[in-house]
C-alpha positions in Angstrom: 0.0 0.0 0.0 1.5 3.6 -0.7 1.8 5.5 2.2 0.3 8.5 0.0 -3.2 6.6 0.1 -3.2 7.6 3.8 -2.5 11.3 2.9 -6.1 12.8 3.2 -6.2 10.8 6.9 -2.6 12.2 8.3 -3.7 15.8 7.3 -6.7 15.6 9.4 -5.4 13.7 12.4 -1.8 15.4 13.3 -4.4 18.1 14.8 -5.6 15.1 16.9 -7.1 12.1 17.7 -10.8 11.1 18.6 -11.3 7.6 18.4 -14.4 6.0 19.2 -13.1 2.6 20.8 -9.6 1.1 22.2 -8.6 -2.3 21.1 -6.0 -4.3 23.6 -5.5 -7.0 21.2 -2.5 -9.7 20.7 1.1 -8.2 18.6 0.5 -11.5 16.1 1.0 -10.0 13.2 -1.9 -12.1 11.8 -4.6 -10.2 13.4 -4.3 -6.5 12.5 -7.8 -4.9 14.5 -8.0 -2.2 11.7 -8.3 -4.6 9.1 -10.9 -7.4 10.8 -12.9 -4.5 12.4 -12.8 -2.8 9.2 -11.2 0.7 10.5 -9.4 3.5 8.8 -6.7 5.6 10.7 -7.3 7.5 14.1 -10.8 5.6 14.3 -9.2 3.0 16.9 -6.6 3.5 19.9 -4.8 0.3 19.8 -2.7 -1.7 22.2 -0.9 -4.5 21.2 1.3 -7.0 23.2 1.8 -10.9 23.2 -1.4 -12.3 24.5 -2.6 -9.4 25.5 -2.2 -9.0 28.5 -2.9 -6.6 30.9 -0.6 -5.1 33.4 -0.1 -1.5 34.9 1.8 0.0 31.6 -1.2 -1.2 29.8 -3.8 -0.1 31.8 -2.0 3.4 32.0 -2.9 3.3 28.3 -6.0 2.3 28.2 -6.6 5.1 31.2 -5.0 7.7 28.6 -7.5 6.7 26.0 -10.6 6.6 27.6 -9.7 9.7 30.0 -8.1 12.0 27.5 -9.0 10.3 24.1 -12.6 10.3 25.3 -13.1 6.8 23.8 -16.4 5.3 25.4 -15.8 1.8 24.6 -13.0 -0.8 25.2 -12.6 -4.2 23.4 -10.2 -6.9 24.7 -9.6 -9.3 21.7 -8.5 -12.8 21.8 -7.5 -14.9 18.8 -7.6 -18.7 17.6 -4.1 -19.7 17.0 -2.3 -18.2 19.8 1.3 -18.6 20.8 1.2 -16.8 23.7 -1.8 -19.0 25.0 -0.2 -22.1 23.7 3.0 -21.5 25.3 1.0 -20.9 28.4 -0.4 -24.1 28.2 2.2 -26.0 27.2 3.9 -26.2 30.7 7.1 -26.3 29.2 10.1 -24.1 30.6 10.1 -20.1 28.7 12.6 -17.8 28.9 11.9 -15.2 31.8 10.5 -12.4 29.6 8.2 -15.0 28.0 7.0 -16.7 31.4 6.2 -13.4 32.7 3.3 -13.5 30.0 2.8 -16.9 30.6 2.2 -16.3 34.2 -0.6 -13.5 33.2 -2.5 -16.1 31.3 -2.6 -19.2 33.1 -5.3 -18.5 35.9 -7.2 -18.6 32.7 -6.5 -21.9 32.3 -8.3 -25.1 33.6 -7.8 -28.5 33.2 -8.9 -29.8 29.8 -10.0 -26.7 28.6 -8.6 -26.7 24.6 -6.2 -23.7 23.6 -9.4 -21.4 22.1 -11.4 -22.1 25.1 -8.1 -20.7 27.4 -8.2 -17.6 24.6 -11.5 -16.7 25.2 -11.3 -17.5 29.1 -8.6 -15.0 29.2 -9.9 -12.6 27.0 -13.2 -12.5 29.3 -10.1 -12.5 32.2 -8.3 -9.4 31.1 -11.4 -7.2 30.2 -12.3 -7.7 34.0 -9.3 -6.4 35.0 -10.1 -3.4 33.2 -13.5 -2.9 34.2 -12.1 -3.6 37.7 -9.7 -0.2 36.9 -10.9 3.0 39.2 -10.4 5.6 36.4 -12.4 3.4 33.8 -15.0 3.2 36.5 -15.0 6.4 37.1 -14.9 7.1 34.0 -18.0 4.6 33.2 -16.1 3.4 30.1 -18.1 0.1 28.5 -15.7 -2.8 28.4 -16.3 -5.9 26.1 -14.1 -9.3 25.5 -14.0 -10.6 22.0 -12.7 -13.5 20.0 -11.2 -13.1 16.7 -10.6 -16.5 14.1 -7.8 -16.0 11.9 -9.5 -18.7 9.4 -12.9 -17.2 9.2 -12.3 -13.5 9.8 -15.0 -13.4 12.2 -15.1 -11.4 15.4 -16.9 -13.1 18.3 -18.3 -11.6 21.0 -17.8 -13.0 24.6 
């Protein structure tokens, strides 16, 4: 794609942003939220990380989007195919940067449960943890979970 396609858009936004929702979604590069939720530029705050997880540096940026962005909504989006999830589950020993994401998703794990049912589990897991947040509760920011397959292209929501 040329970056001049995007021209109109940059004009526009470098005198700010307004978007409508923030995405805390997984870094895969396989599952891009303004492409599945069919977005253009500055209409989504996004935050990515391996299996997204939530921890104070996120949560500070979710705070800075709903407080200062003015966003009203928040989606936390789990995917099918996950190597953060898998790794999680797979019990074997991770390199300490790795295990400290690892450690974030496996309350959301139970015995049995099959590697998309520990995706959604945790998705549902993390947007708690940011309802749970003071400032979005303050703030009265809606907070959803979703579940995005890479296969079908369809969002899921928990």
């Amino acid at each position: 794609m040329n970056k001049d396609s995007h021209a109109k858009d940059r004009e526009v936004l470098s005198e700010g942003q307004k978007p409508f929702a923030i995405v805390l979604c997984c870094a895969d590069s396989r599952v891009a939220p303004e492409i599945y939720f069919d977005q253009k530029l500055g209409d989504i705050f996004v935050i990515r990380n391996a299996g997204n997880v939530v921890d104070p540096i996120v949560l500070g940026s979710i705070e800075y989007g709903a407080e200062h962005l003015g966003s009203p909504l928040i989606v936390v989006v789990g995917h099918s195919c996950c190597g953060a999830v898998t790794a999680a589950c797979g019990g074997d020993e991770l390199p300490e940067n790795i295990q400290c994401i690892a450690d974030v998703i496996k309350p959301s794990i139970k015995e049995g449960d099959t590697i998309d049912t520990v995706v959604r589990s945790h998705a549902v897991e993390m947007a708690n943890q940011v309802k749970n947040d003071s400032i979005i509760q303050h703030i009265g920011t809606k907070v959803v979970p979703a579940y995005y397959d890479i296969k079908s292209g369809e969002v899921i929501w928990l």
